[in-house]
C-alpha positions in Angstrom: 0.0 0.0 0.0 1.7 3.7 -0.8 1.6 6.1 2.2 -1.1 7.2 3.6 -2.2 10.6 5.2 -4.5 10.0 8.1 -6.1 13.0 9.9 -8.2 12.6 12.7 -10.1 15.4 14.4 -11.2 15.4 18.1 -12.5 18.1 20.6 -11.8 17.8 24.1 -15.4 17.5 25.8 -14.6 14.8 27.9 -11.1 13.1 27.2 -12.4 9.6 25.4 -12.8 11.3 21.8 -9.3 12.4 21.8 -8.1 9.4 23.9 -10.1 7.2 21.2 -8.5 9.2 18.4 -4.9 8.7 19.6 -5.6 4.7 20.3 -7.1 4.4 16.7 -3.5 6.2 15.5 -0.9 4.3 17.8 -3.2 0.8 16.3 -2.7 2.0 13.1 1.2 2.6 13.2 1.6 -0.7 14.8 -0.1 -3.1 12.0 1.1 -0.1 9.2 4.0 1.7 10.5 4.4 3.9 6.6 0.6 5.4 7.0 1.1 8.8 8.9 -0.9 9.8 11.4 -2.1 13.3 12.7 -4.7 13.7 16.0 -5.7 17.1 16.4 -8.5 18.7 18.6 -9.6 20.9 16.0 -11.0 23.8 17.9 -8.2 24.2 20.6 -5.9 24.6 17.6 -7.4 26.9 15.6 -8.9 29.1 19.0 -6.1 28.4 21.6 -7.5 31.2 23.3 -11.4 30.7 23.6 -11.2 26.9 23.4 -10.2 26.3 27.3 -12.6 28.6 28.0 -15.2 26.9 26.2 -14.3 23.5 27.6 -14.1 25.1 31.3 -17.1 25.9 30.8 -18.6 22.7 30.1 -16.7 20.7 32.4 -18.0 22.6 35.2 -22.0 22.4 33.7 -21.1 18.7 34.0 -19.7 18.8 37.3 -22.5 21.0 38.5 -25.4 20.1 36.7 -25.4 16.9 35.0 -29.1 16.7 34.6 -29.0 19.9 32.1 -26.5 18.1 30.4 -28.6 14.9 30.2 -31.8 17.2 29.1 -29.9 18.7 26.1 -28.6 15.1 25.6 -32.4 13.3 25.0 -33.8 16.5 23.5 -31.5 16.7 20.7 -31.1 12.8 20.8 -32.7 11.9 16.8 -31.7 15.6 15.4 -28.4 16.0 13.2 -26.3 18.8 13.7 -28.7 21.1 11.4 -27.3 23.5 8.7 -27.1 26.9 10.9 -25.8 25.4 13.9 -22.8 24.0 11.4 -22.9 27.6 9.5 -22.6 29.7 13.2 -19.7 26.8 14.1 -17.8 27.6 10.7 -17.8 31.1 11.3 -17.0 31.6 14.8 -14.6 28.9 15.6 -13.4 26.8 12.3 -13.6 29.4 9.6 -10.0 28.5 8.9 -10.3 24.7 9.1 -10.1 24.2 5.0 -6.6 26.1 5.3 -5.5 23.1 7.9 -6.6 20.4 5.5 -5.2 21.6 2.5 -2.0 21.9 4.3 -2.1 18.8 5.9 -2.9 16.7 2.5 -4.9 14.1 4.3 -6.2 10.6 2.4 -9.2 10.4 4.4 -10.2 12.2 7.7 -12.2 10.4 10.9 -13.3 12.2 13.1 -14.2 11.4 17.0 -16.4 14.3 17.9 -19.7 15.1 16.4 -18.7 19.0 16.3 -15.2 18.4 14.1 -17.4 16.1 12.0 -20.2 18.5 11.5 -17.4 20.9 10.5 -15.9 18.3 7.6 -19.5 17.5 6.2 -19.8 21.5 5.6 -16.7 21.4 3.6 -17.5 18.2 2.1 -20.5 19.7 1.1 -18.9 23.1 0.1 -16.4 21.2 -2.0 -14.1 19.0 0.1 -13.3 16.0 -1.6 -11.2 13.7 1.2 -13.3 11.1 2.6 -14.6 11.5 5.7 -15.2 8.7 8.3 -17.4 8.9 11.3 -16.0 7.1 14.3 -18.7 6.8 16.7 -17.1 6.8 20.8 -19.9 5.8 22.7 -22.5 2.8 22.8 -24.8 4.9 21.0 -25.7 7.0 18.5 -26.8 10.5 19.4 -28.3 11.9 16.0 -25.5 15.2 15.6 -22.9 12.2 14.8 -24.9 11.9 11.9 -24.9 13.3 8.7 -25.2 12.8 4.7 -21.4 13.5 3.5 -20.1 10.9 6.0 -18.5 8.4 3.5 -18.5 5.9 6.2 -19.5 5.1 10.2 -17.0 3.1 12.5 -19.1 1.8 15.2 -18.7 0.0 18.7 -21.9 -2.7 18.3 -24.5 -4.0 16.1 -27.1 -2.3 18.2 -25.6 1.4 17.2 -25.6 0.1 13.5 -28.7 -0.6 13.6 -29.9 2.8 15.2 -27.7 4.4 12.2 -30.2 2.3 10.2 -33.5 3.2 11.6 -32.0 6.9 11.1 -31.8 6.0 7.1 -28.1 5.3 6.7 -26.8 2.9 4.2 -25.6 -0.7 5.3 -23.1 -0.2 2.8 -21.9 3.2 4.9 -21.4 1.5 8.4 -18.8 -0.7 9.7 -19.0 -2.3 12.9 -15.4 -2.2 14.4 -15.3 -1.4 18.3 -14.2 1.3 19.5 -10.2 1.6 19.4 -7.9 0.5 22.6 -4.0 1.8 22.8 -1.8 -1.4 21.6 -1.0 -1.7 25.0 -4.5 -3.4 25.7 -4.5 -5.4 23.3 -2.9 -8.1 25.7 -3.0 -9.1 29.0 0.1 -9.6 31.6 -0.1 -11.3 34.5 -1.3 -9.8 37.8 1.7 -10.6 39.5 4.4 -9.4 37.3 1.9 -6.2 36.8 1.4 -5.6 40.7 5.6 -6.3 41.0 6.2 -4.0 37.9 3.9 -0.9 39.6 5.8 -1.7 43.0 2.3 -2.5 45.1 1.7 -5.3 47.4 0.7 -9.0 45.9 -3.1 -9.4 47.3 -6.3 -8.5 45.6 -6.8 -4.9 44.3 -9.7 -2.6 43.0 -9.0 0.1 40.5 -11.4 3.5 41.1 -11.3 5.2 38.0 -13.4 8.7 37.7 -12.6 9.4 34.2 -10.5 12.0 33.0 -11.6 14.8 34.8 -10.8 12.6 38.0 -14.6 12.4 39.3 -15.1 9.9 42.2 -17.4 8.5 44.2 -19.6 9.3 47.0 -18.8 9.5 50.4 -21.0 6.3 51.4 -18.8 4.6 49.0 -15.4 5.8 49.9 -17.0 4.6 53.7 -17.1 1.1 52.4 -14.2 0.9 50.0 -12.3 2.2 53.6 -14.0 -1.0 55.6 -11.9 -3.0 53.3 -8.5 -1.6 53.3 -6.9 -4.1 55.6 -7.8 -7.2 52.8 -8.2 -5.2 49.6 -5.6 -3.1 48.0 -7.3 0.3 46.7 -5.7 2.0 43.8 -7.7 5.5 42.9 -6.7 7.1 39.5 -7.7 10.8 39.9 -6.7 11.7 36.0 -5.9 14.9 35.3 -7.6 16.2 38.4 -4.4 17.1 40.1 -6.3 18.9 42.7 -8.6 15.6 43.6 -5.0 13.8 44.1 -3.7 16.6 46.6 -6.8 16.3 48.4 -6.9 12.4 48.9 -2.9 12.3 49.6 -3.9 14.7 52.5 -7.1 12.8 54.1 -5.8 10.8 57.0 -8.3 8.0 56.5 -6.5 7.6 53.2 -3.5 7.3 54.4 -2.5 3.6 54.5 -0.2 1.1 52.9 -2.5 -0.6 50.6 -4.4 2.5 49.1 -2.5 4.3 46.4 -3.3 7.5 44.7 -2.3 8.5 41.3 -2.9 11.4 39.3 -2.5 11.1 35.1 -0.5 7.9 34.3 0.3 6.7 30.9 0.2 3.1 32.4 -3.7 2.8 32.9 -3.0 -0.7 30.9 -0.6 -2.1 33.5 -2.9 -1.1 36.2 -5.8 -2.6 35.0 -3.3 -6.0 34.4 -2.7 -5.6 38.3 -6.5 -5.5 39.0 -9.2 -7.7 40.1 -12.1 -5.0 39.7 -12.3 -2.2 38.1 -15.0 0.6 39.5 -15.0 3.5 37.0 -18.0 5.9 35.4 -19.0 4.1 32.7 -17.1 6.2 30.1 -16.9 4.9 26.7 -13.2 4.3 26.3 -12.8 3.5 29.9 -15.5 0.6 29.6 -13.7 -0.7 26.3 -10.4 -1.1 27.9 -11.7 -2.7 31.0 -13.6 -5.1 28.2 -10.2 -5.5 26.3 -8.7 -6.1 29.7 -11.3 -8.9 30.8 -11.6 -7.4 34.2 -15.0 -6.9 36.1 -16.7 -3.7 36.1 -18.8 -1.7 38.6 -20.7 1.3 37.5 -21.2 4.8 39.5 -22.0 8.1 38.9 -23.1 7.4 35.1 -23.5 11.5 33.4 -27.0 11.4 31.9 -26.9 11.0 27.9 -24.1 8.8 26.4 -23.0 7.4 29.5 -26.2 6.3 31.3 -26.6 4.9 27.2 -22.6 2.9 27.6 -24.1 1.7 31.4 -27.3 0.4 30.3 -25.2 -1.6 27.4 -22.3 -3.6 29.6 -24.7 -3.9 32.4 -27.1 -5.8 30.1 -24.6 -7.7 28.6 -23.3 -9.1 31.5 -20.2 -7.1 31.0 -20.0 -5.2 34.4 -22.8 -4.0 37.0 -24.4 -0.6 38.2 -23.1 -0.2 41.4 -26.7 0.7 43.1 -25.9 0.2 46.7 -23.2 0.0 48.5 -23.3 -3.7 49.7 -22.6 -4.5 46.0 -19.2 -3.6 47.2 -19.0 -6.0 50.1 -20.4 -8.9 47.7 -17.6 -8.1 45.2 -14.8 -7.2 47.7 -15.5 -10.8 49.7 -15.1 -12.4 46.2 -11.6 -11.5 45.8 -10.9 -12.1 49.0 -12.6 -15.3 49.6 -12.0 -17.4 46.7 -14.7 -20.0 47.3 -17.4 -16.9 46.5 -15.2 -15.7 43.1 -17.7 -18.1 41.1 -20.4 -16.9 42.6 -20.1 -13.3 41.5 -18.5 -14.3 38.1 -22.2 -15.9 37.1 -23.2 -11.8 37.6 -20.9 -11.3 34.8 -20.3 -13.0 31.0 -17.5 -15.1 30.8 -17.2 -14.6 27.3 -16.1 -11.0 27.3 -13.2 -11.3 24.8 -14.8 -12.7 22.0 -17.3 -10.2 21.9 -14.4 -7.6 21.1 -11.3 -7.5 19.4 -9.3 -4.5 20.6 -7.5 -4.5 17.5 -10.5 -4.7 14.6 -11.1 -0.6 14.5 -7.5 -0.4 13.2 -7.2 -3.3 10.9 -10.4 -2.1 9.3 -9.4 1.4 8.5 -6.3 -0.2 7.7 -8.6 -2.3 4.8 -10.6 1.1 4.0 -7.4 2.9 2.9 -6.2 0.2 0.7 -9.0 0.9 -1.5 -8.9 2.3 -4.3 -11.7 4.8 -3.9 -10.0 6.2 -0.8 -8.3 8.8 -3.3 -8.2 12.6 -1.2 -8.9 15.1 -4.5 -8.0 18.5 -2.3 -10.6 20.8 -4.4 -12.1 23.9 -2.1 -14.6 26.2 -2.1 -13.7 28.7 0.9 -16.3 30.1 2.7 
C-alpha cells in the first residue's frame, strides 16, 4: 500500500474522543507503521485562546449540573447537527479549518467528535473531496454524529448500526469495528508481574477510575471501599484532576499502605493487568479497555446521555454491573478475598467477554478502508 495521510479530528469534551482518536492512531502505526498519522482537537488549535474557556465551561455544567447536560442530551437525541448550527460553528470557531486540511494533504479524515465532523461534512459539502469517516465513541448514536457526507461510520456494536439504520443510513456506509484501545490493551500480563512492575503489594486490588476529569465517588462509597482496606488493595486514579489527588494524599483515613493515589499515568494498561475489579463511570473508552482487559466492572455516577446509554449496554450484557448500593461492594470485595465466592459473582458477569471484542479490529479495518482504491483525497475547495 503507498503512504497514507491519516487526519483525525477530536475536541476535548470529555477526554475519550481524543483518547479514542490517539488509540485508533498508535493501532494504526503498529499493523502499518508507513501510514502517517495526525490527532488534532480541531477547535483548541485553531482558537487556543477561547477553546479552554469553552471547555471550562462545560466541564464545570457537568460537574455542577449533569441533569442539564442529560436534558440537552435526550432533547437533541434523533436531530443531526442542522445547517445553521454547522454555519454559526464555521464562522466563529473553524472558519480556517479548510486552510488546515489543505496543508495537511490528508487521504481520508475520521473524526471522533460530532462537532469536528459536523465541520468536515460542511466542507465536504462546500467542495471537500477527502473522505470523511465517522468514528462513533460511545455505545450509542446520538443523532449530531450523523450526517449525509459521511462516506462511512466506525461503530462500537451492532445495536448502534442498527440505530444508524433506523436513522436512514446505508448498510453499505457503516462498519461495525469497536471502539479503538492503545496497543498496550491489546494483551493481558499477568497480575503478578503487573502488581511487581507498579511496586504494590501482591493481594487482591480494586482500581477506582473517575474518568478524566478525576470524578469519584460518594462518600458512602469511599465509607465502604475504607471498611476494606486491611484485605483489599485500593488504587484511585484521579486523572488529570491534580487537585482531587492533593486532596486524597492529604485525608488521613486515606493514608495507608494498601491504598494508592495517582494522578494522570500513561500506564492505565498495567494497572488494570494488576486489577481484580475495576469501578470507574462508565465512560466509553474506559469501559472498552476494562472489556479488552477482561476485568470486572462496577458502574457509579453514570452523566446522563451517552454514559447512562454505555451503562445500560455492559450492564445488560453481562459485562460489568451498576453499582446501586453499596453492599454491592461488600459482595464483590468478599469475592476476591474469599475465593470459594469468586464463582459466585462471576455468574453476575459474562464469561465470554473477549470474543465479543477485538481490541485491535477498529485499526485493521481502517487499515482495509485505505487500501481501496476509492480512498483517493482530491483536495478541491470552495472557501467560505
Amino acid at each position: 500500500m503507498s503512504k497514507k495521510r491519516v487526519l483525525i479530528l477530536s475536541e476535548g469534551f470529555g477526554r475519550g474522543h481524543t483518547q479514542a482518536g490517539h488509540a485508533l492512531a498508535a493501532g494504526i502505526k503498529k499493523l502499518c507503521p508507513e501510514t502517517k498519522t495526525k490527532v488534532m482537537e480541531l477547535g483548541s488549535f485553531l482558537n487556543p485562546i477561547v477553546a479552554p474557556w469553552i471547555l471550562s465551561a462545560y466541564r464545570v455544567t457537568v460537574n455542577t449540573s449533569p441533569a442539564l447536560v442529560g436534558m440537552l442530551y435526550r432533547k437533541k437525541y434523533e436531530k443531526p447537527v442542522g445547517r445553521l448550527t454547522r454555519l454559526a460553528l464555521h464562522k466563529m470557531f473553524y472558519h480556517h479549518a479548510s486552510q488546515v486540511i489543505r496543508q495537511l494533504q490528508p487521504d481520508v479524515i475520521i473524526c471522533t467528535h460530532p462537532i469536528p465532523n459536523a465541520v468536515v461534512a460542511r466542507l465536504r459539502a462546500s467542495g471537500l473531496r477527502v473522505p470523511l469517516y465517522t468514528l462513533i465513541t460511545d455505545y450509542d448514536a446520538h443523532g449530531a454524529w450523523i450526517s449525509p457526507e459521511v462516506d462511512q461510520y466506525l461503530v462500537s456494536t451492532p445495536e448502534v448500526k442498527q440505530l444508524l439504520l433506523q436513522r436512514g443510513v446505508s448498510p453499505e456506509a457503516v462498519q461495525v469495528t469497536g471502539i479503538p484501545v492503545h496497543p498496550n490493551f491489546w494483551s493481558i500480563q499477568d497480575k503478578a508481574s503487573a502488581r511487581r512492575e507498579l511496586g504494590i503489594r501482591q493481594m487482591p486490588t480494586v482500581l477506582v477510575m473517575g474518568g478524566g476529569w478525576g470524578l469519584l465517588l460518594k462518600d458512602e462509597l469511599i465509607d465502604k471501599l475504607l471498611a476494606w482496606r486491611s484485605k483489599v488493595q485500593i488504587i484511585c486514579c484521579t486523572g488529570s484532576n491534580e487537585k482531587l489527588a492533593e486532596k486524597l494524599r492529604a485525608c488521613p483515613a486515606l493514608q495507608h499502605e494498601n491504598i494508592t493515589i495517582i494522578g494522570h499515568t500513561h500506564e492505565v494498561s498495567k494497572w488494570m493487568d494488576a486489577s481484580d475489579i475495576l469501578i470507574t463511570k462508565p465512560g466509553g473508552m474506559t469501559c472498552t479497555e476494562g472489556l479488552a482487559k477482561d476485568i470486572p466492572m462496577l458502574f457509579f455516577e453514570s452523566i446522563p446521555g451517552q454514559e447512562e446509554k454505555n451503562r445500560e449496554y455492559f450492564v445488560s450484557h453481562g459485562f460489568g454491573m451498576e453499582l446501586s448500593s453499596p453492599e454491592i461492594i461488600d459482595q464483590w470485595f468478599m469475592s476476591i478475598t474469599e475465593p470459594s465466592q469468586m464463582s459466585q459473582m462471576s455468574d453476575k458477569v459474562s464469561p465470554l467477554r473477549r470474543p465479543v471484542y477485538k481490541p485491535d479490529r477498529c485499526a485493521k479495518d481502517v487499515i482495509s478502508l485505505l487500501q481501496k482504491p476509492s480512498t483517493q483525497a482530491k483536495l478541491d475547495y470552495v472557501y467560505l
